[in-house]
Each structure stands twice: as structure tokens, then as C-alpha cells.
N, C-alpha and C positions, 0 to 999 in steps of 0.2 A: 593520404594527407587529410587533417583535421581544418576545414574552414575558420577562419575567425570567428563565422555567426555559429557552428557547430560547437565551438571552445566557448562564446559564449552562453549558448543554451545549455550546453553539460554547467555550467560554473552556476548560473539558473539555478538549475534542478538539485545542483549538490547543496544551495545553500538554503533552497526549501527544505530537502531531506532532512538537514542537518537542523533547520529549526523546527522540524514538525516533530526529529528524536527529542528537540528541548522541552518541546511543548508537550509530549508526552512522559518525558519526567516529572516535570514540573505540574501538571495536572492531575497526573495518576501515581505516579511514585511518591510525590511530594504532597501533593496537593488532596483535595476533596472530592474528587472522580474516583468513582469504583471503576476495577478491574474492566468492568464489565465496557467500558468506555475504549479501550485499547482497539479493536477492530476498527471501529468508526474514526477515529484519531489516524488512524496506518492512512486510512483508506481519503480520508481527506491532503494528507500530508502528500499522495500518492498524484491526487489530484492536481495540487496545487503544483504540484513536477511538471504533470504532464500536460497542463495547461501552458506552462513555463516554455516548454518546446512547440506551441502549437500543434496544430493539425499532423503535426508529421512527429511532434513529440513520443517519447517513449513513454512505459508507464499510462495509457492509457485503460489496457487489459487488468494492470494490478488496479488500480482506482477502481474501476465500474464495479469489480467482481469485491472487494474490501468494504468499497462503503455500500452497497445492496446488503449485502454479511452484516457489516458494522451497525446500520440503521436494525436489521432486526436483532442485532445480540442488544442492542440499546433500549427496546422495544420491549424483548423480554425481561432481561435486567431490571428494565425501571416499573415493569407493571406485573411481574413475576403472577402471567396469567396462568390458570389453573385448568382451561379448557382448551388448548393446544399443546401440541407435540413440541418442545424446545427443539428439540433436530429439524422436526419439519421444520419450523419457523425458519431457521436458519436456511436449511436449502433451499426456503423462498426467497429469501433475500440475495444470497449467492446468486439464483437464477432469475431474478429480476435486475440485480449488474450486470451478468451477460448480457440480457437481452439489452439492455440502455449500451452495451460495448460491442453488439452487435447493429443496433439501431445506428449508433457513434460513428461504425466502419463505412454504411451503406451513405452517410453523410461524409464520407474520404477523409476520416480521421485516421490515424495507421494505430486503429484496434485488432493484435493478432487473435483469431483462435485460437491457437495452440495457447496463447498467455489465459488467456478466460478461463480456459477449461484448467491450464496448470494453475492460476493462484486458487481455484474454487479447490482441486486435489488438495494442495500445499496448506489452505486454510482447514476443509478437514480432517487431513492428517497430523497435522496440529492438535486442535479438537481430538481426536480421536485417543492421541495418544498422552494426552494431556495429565490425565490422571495417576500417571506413571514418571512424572517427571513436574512435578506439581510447582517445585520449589525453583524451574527454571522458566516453564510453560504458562505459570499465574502471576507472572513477576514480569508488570511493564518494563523495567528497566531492560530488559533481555532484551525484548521488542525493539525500545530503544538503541539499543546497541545496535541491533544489528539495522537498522533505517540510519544510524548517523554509518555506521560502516560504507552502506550505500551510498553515501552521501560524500563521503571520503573517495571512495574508486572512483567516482566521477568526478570531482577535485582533481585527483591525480590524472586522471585521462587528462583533462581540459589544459593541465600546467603542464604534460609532458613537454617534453620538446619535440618539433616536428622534425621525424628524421626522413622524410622525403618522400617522394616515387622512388629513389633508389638502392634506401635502406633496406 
């Protein structure tokens, strides 16, 4: 059985989701932000979720590890340095989210491990295979999509109807 205060934190977070997909339209799709803006945008919109549920909110794991990523693909993006590694960079960042989402947990936030280490996977697999799929993988709107998606399933949770203990 879905609490009131559970139905309204999902209703929360779906309607962050669904504005941080707007805002990443409209910023990067539309707007004057480079591509390269899209991680940091996920990872903030991810935040503003899991701040939405508190301490025991979900979405903690995806935020820490997104916006640590986000800030150094921003970092490189904007200063297209020529004396570091762009992959290192990035798996500094990735594992300087962990550790702020590890730091997070030992302060009784429900930051999982397993999400840490999966969204750092998920973002380099991404990355990795990106160049093979250019025209879905370099196109904020996908991103988009699939964060207002999320934002939708947890809509539908929240409005389900409650079919009991008995259901």
C-alpha cells in the first residue's frame, strides 16, 4: 500500500523529472547550450528529485554520479583543455559523485551502491557507444525523452489506485 506522503513525493519527483525533460529541451534542443550541457542538466534535474523525496528519497545515486560527470563534461566542453585526457576527466568526475553519494549515505541519505556504480556503467556505456549511434546518443531530445518517461512511471505510480493489502 502507497502512503499519501509516498504518492506525494512520487507526484514531486515526476513533476521535477518532467520539468528538468522541459528544461533540457528548451535549453539544449532549442535553446543556446551545447550538447555538451546535457549530463549536467540530467544530473541536476536528478537532484532536484531526490531532494524532493528527502533523506530517504530515490535518485540520490543517479544525481551524485550525473552531476560529478556533468560538471567535468562541462568543464571540458567549455575549455576544450589540451593537456588532459577527456575520458580521464570524465572518470573524475563520475568518481567524485560517488564519493559526495557515498559521503551522502554515511550522513543516512538512502544513496545505493549498486546505483553509483550502475549510473557511472550506464553513463559510460553510453559514451562509449555513442559514436555508433550519433544521430540518437548526441540529440538532447532522446535524453529528454527518456527523463520526462521517468517522470511519467512515477505519475502513473502516484495516481494508481490503491488496491490494498489484499490485492
Amino acid at each position: 500500500m502507497i502512503t499519501d506522503t509516498a504518492k506525494s513525493v512520487r507526484i514531486r519527483q515526476a513533476l521535477l523529472l518532467l520539468a528538468g525533460a522541459l528544461a533540457l529541451e528548451l535549453l539544449v534542443t532549442q535553446g543556446s547550450l551545447r550538447f555538451y550541457w546535457t549530463p549536467l542538466i540530467l544530473g541536476i534535474t536528478y537532484l532536484a528529485a531526490a531532494a524532493a523525496g528527502g533523506r530517504r528519497g530515490s535518485y540520490w545515486a543517479t544525481a551524485c554520479v550525473l552531476v560529478g560527470w556533468g560538471l567535468a563534461v562541462v568543464y571540458v566542453g567549455a575549455t576544450k583543455p589540451t593537456d588532459i585526457d577527456t575520458a580521464g576527466a570524465y572518470l573524475v568526475g563520475a568518481g567524485l559523485g560517488a564519493i559526495a553519494g557515498t559521503l551522502l549515505a554515511r550522513r543516512h541519505f538512502d544513496v545505493s551502491p549498486l546505483g553509483l556504480g550502475a549510473t557511472a556503467a550506464a553513463a559510460g556505456l553510453i559514451l562509449a557507444i555513442s559514436p555508433r549511434a550519433p544521430d540518437l546518443l548526441y540529440d538532447a531530445r532522446a535524453f529528454a525523452l527518456v527523463i520526462a518517461a521517468v517522470g511519467l512511471v512515477n505519475l502513473a505510480l502516484a495516481v494508481r489506485p490503491d488496491r490494498g493489502a489484499g490485492a
